[in-house]
N, C-alpha and C positions, 0 to 999 in steps of 0.2 A: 479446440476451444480458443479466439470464441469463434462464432457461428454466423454465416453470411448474413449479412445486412445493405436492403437497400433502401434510402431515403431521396427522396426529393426529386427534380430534373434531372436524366440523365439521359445520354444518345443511345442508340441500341447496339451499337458498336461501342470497342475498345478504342481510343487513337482515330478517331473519325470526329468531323467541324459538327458541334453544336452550337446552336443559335438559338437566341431569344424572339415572341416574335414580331421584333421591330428588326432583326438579321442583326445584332449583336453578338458577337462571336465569342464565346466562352472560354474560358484555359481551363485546361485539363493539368493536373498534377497527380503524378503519380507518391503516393506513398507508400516504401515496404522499408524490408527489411535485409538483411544478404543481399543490398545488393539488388537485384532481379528475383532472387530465389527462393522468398519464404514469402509465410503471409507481406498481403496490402491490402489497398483502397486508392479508387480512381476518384479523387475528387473535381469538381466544376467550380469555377471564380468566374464571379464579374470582371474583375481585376487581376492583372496577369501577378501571382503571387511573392514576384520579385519586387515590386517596387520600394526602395529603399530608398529615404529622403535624407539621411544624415545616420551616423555610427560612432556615438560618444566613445567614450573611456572605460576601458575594461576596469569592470571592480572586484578583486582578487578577493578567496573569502578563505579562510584558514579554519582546520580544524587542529588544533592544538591539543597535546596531549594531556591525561591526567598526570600530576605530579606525583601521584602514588604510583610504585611499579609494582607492589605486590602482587601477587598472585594469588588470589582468595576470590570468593564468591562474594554478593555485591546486592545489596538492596538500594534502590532509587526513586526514592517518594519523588515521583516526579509531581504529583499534586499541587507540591509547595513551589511550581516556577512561580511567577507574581505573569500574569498577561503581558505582552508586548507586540509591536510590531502587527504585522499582515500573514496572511498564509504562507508568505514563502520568508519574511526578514525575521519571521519568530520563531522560524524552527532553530530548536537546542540539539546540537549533536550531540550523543552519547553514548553511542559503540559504532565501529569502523573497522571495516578491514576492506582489502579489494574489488571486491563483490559489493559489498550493499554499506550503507551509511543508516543506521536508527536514529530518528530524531522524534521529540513529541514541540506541540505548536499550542500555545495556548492565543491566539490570534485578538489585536485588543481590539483592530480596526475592524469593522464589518464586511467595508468593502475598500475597492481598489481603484484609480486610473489606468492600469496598465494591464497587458496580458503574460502570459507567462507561460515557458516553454522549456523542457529538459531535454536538452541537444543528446545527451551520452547517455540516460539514462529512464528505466520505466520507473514509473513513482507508484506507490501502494500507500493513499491515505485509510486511515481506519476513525471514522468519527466515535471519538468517546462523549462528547458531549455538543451539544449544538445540531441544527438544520440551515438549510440554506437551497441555493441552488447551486450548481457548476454548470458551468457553459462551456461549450469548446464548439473547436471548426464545426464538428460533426453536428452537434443541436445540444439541446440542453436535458438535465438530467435531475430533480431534486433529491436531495441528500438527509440525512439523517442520523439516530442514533443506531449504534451496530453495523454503518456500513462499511463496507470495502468499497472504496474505489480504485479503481485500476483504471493508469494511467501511460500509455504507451507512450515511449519517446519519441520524443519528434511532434508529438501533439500540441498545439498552443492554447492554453485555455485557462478560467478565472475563477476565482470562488466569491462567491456574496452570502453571509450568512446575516438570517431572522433574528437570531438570540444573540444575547452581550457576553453570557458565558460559554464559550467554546472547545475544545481541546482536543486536539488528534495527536495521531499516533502517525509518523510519517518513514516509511522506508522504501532509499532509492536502490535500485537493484542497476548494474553494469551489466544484467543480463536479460532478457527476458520471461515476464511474470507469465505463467497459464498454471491451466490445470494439470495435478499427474496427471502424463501417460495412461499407467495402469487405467485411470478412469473413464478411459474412452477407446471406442474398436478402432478397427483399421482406417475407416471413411470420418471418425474425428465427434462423433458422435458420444452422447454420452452414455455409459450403461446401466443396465437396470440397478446393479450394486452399486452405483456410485450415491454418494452421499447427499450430492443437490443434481441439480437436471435445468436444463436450457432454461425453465418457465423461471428459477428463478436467477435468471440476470435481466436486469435493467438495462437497455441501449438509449443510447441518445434519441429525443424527440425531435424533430425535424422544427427549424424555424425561418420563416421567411429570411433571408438573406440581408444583411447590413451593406449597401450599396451608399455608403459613405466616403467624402473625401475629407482630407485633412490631415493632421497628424496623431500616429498612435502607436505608444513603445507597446513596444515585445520585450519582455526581460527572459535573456535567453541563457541557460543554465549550459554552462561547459566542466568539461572534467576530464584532465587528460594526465600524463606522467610529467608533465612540467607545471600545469596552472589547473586551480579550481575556482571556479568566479561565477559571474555575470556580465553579461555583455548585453548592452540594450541597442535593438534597432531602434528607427523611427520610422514607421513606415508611413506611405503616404496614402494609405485607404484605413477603411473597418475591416481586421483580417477575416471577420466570422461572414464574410460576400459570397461564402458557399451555396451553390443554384441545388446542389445532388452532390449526393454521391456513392457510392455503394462497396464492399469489399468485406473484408476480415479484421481492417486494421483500426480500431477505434477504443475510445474508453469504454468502462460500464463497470455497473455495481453488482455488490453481492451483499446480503446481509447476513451475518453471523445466526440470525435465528432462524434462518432458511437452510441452515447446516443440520443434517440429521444423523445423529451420530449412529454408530457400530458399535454395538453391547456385546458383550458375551460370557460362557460361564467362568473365566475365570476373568483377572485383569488385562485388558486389553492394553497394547503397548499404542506409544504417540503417535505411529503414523497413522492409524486408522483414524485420527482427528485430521490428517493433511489437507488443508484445502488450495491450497495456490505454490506453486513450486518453480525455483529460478537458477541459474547455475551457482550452482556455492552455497545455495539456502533452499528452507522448504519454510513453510507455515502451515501453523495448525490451529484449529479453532476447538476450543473444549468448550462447551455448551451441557445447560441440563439434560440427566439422562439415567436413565436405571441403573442399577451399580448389580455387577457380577451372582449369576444364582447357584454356583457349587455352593453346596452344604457348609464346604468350608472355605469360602472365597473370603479374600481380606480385601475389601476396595480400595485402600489407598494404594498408591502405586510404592512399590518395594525399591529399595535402593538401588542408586544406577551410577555408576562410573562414564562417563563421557570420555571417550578413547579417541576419537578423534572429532567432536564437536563442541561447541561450546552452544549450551541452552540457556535462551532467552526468555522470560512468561512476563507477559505483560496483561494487569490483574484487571480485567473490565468490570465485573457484579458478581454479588453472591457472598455464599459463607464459602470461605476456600477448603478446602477436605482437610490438606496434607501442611496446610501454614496456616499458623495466627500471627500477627502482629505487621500483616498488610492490607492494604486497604487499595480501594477503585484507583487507577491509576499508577499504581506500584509495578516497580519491572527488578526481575530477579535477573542475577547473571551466574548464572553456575558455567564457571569454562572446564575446557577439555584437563583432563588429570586429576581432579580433584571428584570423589562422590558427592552426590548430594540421597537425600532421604526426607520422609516426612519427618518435622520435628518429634519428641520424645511425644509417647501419647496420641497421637495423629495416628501412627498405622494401629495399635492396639485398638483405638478408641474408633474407627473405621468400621470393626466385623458387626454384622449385624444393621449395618445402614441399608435403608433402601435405594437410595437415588441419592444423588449430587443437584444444584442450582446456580451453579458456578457458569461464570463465562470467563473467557478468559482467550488472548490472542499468544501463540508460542512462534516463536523465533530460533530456527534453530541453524546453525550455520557450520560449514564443515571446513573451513579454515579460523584461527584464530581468531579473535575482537581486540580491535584497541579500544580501550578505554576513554574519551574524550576529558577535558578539561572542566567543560559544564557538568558531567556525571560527577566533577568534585561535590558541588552546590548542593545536592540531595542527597547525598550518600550516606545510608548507616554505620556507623564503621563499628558496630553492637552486630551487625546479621553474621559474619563467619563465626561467630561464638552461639548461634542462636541453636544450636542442637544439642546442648551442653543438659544435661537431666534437670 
């Protein structure tokens, strides 16, 4: 996952002269990953996709830690940001470690001049609120509420949204997003138990080619053991001058309501919610669903000690089962050492439910989280007392 895709003009060969047909001769670019070794996609330009007209000033961007160092669990009305900024200058950091960066974007601008590209990293938006379109090299995609977008690195592309109130949910991964394993046989396909199936991802739509000159930044997202920034080209074409092209390696969406959960007779544990998985992290989507049919099943989920993970839940719709006192938008942090449990009354108050209506996005990661700075601005500091009778 994902699964070949081919759009537009392409030669019938690999590394063989395509031409237009006035004999304009095409660039091919190869895009992967490893190197040679893993998934790609052979793309087509008008325009050879170096052309590079000027190379401003790197702008360094800092993730600052929180000035609380305790160690407790952590409620995050993130609801309460106030709007700012664009898709990329409005995201708020809020947990960090190696592996992945959590930010949520409540974006005030609709749209942008520029494009935009994460040189080190896959990006995983999750639309909580708004529609729009995304565009990228590959074509275009419209967007919406519930969706995952997946965003491979190296990919250069924009967001434009319909509505004034917006809000995602946005996390970069250092590694690469797919689907488990387990969910797919040996040739990559998906299996009959698996919880979604090819019909429902969204691939980019094919659109004529922007064969424009001029000037046009790329703000290009770096991340390395010395500097984390942006670095803007200015190139001298429309980067999106793709004729074709075809391969494995591209964006696409998934929505949360296209997730079909895994019930069973007693309480099922989280991974059987897994839907997208990266080195250091997994994610899982909890979606409505029938709740447990032994005689004596108790739906809430039972107390759980995090031994070497720290859980994340970020609260999208619904009545929550096992918490009151969050709402659409809210992100828990239960880290590694510390139990967490339904609050007093939650698991009791559980037996006898028929089903859940809850959505909800989980984060769960197997090294530490730092706590950012901005996670100061929302924070309960009432939630590690909230299971108190």
């Amino acid at each position: 996952m994902p699964f070949y895709q081919q759009r537009g003009s392409i030669p019938p060969k690999r590394h063989i002269q395509h031409r237009s047909e006035s004999g304009h001769l095409y660039y091919e670019e190869h895009v992967s990953r490893e190197g040679f070794s893993d998934v790609y996609s052979n793309t087509y330009h008008i325009h050879i996709p170096t052309r590079v007209v000027r190379v401003p000033d790197f702008q360094e961007l800092f993730i600052e830690p929180s000035a609380d160092k305790r160690h407790r669990h952590r409620h995050l009305e993130t609801a309460k940001f106030p709007p700012q900024g664009d898709f990329v200058s409005g995201r708020r950091a809020l947990l960090y470690n190696n592996d992945a960066v959590l930010y949520t974007c409540a974006p005030q601008e609709k749209s942008v001049d520029f494009f935009y590209r994460n040189a080190h990293a896959d990006e995983l938006i999750f639309i909580q609120k708004g529609e729009g379109l995304f565009e990228s090299m590959f074509g275009n995609m419209r967007f919406g509420y519930g969706d995952y977008i997946i965003i491979p690195g190296g990919v250069t592309y924009k967001m434009t949204f319909d509505t004034s109130d917006n809000r995602l949910l946005v996390i970069e991964s250092y590694g690469h997003i797919e689907t488990p394993q387990r969910y797919r046989n040996k040739h990559g396909q998906l299996l009959e138990h698996a919880p979604f199936c090819e019909r429902d991802f969204r691939t980019p739509e094919f659109v004529e080619p922007k064969d424009e000159l001029g000037e046009f930044t790329i703000k290009v997202k770096m991340t390395t053991s010395q500097h984390r920034g942006i670095q803007e080209f200015i190139m001298g074409h429309h980067p999106f001058d793709l004729v074709g092209w075809d391969g494995y390696y591209y964006p696409y969406i998934f929505n949360i309501k296209d997730f079909m959960p895994i019930t069973g007779k007693v309480h099922m544990p989280p991974p059987v919610h897994q839907t997208f998985t990266a080195p250091g992290f997994v994610i899982c989507s909890f979606c409505p669903r029938l709740f447990d049919y032994h005689e004596l099943s108790i739906p809430a989920p039972y107390a759980h000690s995090n031994v070497d993970s720290d859980e994340v839940l970020f609260y999208v719709e619904g009545d929550f089962m096992s918490r009151k006192g969050v709402s659409d938008q809210s992100i828990t942090l239960h880290p590694a050492g510390l139990p967490h449990s339904p609050q007093p009354g939650k698991y009791e108050g559980s037996i006898g439910a028929k089903e859940t209506l809850e959505y909800a996005v989980m984060f769960d990661t197997f090294r530490p989280l730092n706590v950012a700075k901005d996670a100061d601005e929302v924070d309960d500091p009432k939630y590690p007392l909230s299971w108190m009778e």
